[in-house]
C-alpha positions as CSV (number, residue, x, y, z in Angstrom):
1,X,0.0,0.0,0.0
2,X,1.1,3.4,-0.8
3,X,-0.1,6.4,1.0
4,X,0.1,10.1,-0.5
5,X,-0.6,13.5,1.0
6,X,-2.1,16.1,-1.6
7,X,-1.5,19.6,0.3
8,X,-2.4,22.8,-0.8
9,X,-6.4,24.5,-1.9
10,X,-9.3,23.2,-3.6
11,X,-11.4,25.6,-5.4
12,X,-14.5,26.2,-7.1
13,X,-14.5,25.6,-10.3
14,X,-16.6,27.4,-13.0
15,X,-15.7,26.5,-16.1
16,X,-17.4,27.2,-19.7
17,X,-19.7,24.9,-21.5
18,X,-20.2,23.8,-25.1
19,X,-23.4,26.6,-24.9
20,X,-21.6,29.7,-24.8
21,X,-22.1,32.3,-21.8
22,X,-23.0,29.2,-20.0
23,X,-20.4,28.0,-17.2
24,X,-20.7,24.5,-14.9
25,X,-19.7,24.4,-11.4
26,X,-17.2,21.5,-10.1
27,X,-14.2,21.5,-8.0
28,X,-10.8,21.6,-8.5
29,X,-7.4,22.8,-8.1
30,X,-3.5,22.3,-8.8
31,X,-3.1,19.7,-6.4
32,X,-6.0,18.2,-5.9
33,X,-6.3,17.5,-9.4
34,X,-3.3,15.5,-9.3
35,X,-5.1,13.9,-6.2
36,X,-8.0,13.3,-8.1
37,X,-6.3,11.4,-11.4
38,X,-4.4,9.8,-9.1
39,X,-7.4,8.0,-7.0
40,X,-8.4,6.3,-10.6
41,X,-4.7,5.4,-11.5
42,X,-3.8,3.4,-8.1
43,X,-5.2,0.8,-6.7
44,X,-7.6,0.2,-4.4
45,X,-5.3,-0.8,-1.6
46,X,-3.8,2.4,-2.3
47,X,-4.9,5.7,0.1
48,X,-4.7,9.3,-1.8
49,X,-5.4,11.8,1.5
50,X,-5.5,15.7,0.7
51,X,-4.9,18.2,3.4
52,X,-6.1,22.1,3.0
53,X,-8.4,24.0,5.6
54,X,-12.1,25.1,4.3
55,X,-14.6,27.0,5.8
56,X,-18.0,25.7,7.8
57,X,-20.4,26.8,4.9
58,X,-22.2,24.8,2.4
59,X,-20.3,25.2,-0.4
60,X,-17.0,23.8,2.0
61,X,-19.5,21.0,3.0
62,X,-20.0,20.7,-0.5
63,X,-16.4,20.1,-1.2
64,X,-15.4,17.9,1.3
65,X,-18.4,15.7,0.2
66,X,-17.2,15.8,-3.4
67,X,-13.8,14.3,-2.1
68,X,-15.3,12.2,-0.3
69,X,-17.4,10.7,-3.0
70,X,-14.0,10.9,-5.9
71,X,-12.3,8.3,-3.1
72,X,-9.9,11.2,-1.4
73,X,-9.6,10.8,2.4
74,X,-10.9,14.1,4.1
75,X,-9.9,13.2,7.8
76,X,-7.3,15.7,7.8
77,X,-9.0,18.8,6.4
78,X,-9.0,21.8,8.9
79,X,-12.2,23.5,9.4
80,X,-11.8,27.6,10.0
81,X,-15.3,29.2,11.3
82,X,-16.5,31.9,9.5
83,X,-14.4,31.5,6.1
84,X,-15.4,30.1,2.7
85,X,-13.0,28.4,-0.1
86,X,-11.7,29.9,-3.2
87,X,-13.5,30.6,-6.5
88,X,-12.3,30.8,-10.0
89,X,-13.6,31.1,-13.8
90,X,-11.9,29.5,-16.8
91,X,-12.3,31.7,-20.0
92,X,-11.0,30.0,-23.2
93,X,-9.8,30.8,-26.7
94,X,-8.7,28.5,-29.2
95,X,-7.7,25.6,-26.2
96,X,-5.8,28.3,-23.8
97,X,-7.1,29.3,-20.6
98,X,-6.9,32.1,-18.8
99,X,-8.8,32.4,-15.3
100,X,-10.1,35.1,-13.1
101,X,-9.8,34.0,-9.4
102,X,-11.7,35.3,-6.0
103,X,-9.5,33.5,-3.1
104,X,-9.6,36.8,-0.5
105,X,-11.6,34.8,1.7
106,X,-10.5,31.2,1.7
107,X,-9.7,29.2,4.2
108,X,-7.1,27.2,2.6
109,X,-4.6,30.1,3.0
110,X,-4.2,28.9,6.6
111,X,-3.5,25.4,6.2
112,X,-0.2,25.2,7.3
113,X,-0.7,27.4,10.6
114,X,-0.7,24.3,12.5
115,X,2.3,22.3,12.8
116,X,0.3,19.3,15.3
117,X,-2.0,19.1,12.2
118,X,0.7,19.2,9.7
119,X,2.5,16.3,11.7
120,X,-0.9,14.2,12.0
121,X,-1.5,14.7,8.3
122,X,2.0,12.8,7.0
123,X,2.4,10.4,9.9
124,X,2.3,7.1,7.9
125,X,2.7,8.7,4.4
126,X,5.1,7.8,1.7
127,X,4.4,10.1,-0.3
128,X,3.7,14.5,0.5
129,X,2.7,16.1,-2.5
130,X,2.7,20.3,-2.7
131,X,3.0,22.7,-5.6
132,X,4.0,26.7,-6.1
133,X,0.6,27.6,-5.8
134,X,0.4,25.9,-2.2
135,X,3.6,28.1,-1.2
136,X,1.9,31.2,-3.2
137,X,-1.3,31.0,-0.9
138,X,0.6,31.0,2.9
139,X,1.7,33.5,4.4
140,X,5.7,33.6,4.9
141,X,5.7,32.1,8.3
142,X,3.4,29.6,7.3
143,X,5.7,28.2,3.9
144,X,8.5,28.1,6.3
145,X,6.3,25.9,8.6
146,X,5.4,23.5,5.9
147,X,8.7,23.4,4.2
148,X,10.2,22.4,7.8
149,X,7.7,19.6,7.9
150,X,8.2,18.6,4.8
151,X,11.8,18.5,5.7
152,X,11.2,17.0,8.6
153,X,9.0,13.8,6.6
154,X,12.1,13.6,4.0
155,X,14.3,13.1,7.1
156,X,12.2,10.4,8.2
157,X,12.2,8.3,5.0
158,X,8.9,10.0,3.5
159,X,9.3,11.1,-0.4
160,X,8.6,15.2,-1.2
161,X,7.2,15.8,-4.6
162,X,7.1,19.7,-5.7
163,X,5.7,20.8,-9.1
164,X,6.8,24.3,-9.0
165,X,3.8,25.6,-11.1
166,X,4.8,29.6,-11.0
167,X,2.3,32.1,-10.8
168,X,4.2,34.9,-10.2
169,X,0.6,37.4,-9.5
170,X,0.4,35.1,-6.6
171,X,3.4,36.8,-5.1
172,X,4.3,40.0,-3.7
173,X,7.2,40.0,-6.5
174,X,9.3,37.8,-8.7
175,X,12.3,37.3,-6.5
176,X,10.0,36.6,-3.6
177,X,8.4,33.7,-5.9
178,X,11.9,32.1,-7.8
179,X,13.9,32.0,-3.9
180,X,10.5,29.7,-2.3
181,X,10.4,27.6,-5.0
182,X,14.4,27.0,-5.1
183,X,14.0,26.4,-1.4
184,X,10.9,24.2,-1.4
185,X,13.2,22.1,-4.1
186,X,16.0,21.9,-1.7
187,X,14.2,19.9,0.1
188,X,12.2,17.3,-2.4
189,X,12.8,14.3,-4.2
190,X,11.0,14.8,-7.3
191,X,10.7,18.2,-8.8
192,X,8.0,18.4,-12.0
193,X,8.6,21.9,-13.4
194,X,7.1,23.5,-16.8
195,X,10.3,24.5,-19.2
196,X,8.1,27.9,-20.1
197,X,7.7,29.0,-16.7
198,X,10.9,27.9,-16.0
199,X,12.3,30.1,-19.1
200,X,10.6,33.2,-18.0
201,X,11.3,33.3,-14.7
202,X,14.9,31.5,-14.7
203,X,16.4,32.6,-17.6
204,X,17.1,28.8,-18.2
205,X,17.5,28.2,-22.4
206,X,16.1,24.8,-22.7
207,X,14.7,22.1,-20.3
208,X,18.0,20.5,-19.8
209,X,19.0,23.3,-18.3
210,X,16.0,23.4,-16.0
211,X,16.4,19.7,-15.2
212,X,20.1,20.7,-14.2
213,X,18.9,23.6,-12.3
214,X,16.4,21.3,-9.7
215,X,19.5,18.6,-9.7
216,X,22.0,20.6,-8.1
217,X,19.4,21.8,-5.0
218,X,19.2,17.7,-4.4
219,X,16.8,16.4,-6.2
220,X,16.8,12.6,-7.5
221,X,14.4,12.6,-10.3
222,X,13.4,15.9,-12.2
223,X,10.6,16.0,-15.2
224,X,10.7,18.9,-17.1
225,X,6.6,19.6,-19.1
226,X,7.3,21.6,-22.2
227,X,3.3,21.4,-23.7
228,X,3.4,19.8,-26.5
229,X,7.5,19.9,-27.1
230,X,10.5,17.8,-26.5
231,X,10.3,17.1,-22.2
232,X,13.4,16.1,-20.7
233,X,13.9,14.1,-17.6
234,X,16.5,13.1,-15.3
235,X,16.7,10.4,-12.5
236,X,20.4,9.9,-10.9
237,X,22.2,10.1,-13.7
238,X,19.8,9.0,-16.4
239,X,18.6,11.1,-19.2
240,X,15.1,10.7,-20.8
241,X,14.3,13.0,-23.8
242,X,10.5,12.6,-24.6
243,X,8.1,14.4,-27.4
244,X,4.7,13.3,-26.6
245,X,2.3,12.5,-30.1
246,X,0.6,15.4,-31.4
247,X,-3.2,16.4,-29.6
248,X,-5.9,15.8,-32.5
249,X,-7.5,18.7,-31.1
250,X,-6.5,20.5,-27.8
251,X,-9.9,21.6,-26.2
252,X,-8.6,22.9,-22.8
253,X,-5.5,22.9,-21.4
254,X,-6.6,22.8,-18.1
255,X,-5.1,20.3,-15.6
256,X,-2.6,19.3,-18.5
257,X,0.4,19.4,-15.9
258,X,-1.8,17.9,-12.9
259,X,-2.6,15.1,-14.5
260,X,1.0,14.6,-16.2
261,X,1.9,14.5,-12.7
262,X,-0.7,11.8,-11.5
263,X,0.4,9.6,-14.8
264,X,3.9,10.0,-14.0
265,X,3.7,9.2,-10.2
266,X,1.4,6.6,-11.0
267,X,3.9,4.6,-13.3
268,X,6.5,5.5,-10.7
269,X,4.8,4.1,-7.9
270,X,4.2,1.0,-9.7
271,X,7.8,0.3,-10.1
272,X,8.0,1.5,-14.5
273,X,11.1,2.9,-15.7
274,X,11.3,6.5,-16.0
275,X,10.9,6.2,-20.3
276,X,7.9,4.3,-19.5
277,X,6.8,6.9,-16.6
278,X,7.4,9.8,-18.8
279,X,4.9,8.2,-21.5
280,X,2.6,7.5,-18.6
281,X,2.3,10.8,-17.8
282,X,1.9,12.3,-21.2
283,X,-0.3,9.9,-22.8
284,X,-3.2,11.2,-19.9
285,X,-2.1,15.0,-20.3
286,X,-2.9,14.3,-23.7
287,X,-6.6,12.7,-22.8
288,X,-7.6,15.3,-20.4
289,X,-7.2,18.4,-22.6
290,X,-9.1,16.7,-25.1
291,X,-11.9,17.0,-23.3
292,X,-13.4,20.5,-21.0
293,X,-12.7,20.7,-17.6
294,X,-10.2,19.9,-15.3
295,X,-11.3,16.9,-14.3
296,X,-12.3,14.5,-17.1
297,X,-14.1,10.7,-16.0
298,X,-14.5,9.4,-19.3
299,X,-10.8,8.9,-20.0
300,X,-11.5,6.1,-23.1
């Protein structure tokens, strides 16, 4: 059995429908997405937990109850009186997203103000998943909490997986943003970054260059996303180069990392070579933006 910890903030999800000016409400959110592809990869023997704090309000109630039902343990979601989750819209054009968000009032911006409940969450987990976007949320005291028990699960045998996912109007400025995420790699296993992020914001020149980057913090495997170009991946010493088969037809692109992730960990977790892993990952990137939504069920 395999145990992971997803950590970081579910959302509400309004997203557009075939009809235009029409949207459809769901949930979802960086990490939880992951969370969520991952439940249907595993087995059943395997447990997929997700931490975040929401509020005591229907729509919270709402959420927890959709985890819940998708297979995700809720026993270690926080509860904050008085405070609601986070809201966003998807607007597309031509397959690309771009989103508007309302988080000012969500309760998953204190999830990591509790280091008893951040302890209770990964005692017995293998596995502690967290993204960019979980560091972007916290407030500074609060990312140095959960990096140090991060840390502290890595010291005690537990695997760290990071996808650095940079959304720099998260933070108060760029150099805030790029020294987190350097120090939230110093202290993981498995770094997933995107090569254009990576480009912007590191001035790296191709994703071997980003791999190398996450390598020298400490990392043992790194998997470099580049859409629908050449990936590159690295795991202690051995270098995969990867160009996943072209989309028919991208529809949305959201969750296209997320569940990249979820394939990959999936095929790593069972024991498949990183080639294989990397194709694991791809292959369902390239089902889920086929379809709307970020999370897709009928998966073919």
């Amino acid at each position: 059995m395999t145990r992971i910890v997803s950590i970081g903030e579910c959302m509400v999800e309004m997203a557009p429908t075939s009809d235009a000016g029409t949207y459809r409400m769901g949930f979802a959110g960086d990490t939880m997405n992951t969370a969520w592809y991952l439940r249907r990869l595993l087995g059943r023997q395997d447990r997929i937990d997700y931490f975040t704090a929401v509020g005591d309000d229907n729509v919270s109630n709402q959420m927890v109850a959709f985890l819940d039902e998708a297979g995700i343990g809720t026993a270690h979601i926080l509860r904050r009186k008085g405070q609601t989750v986070g809201l966003y819209m998807i607007q597309l054009a031509d397959g690309e997203r771009s989103f508007s968000y309302w988080r000012g009032q969500s309760a998953a911006r204190t999830l990591a103000q509790d280091e008893g409940a951040l302890a209770q969450a990964l005692e017995g987990a293998d596995i502690a998943y967290f993204s960019g976007i979980t560091l972007a949320i916290l407030a500074e005291d609060d990312r140095h909490r959960l990096c140090d028990a991060l840390h502290g699960f890595r010291v005690a045998g537990g695997a760290v997986v990071f996808d650095t996912n940079l959304r720099p109007a998260l933070w108060d400025s760029s150099a805030q943003m790029t020294r987190a995420v350097m120090e939230a790699a110093a202290i993981s296993d498995t770094v997933l970054p995107s090569h254009d992020d990576e480009s912007t914001w590191f001035g790296d020149a191709d994703p071997a260059a980003t791999a190398e980057r996450y390598a020298r913090k400490g990392a043992s495997t790194v998997v470099v996303k580049n859409g629908s170009g050449p990936m590159h991946a690295w795991q202690d010493g051995e270098v995969v180069n990867y160009t996943p088969d072209a989309v028919a037809q991208v529809v949305d692109s959201t969750a296209a990392g997320d569940s990249f992730n979820a394939g990959f960990l999936a095929a790593q977790i069972a024991g498949k070579p990183l080639d294989q892993s990397v194709r694991a990952g791809a292959q369902l990137a390239a089902k889920v933006v086929s379809h709307r939504g970020a999370l897709v069920t009928d998966l073919g």
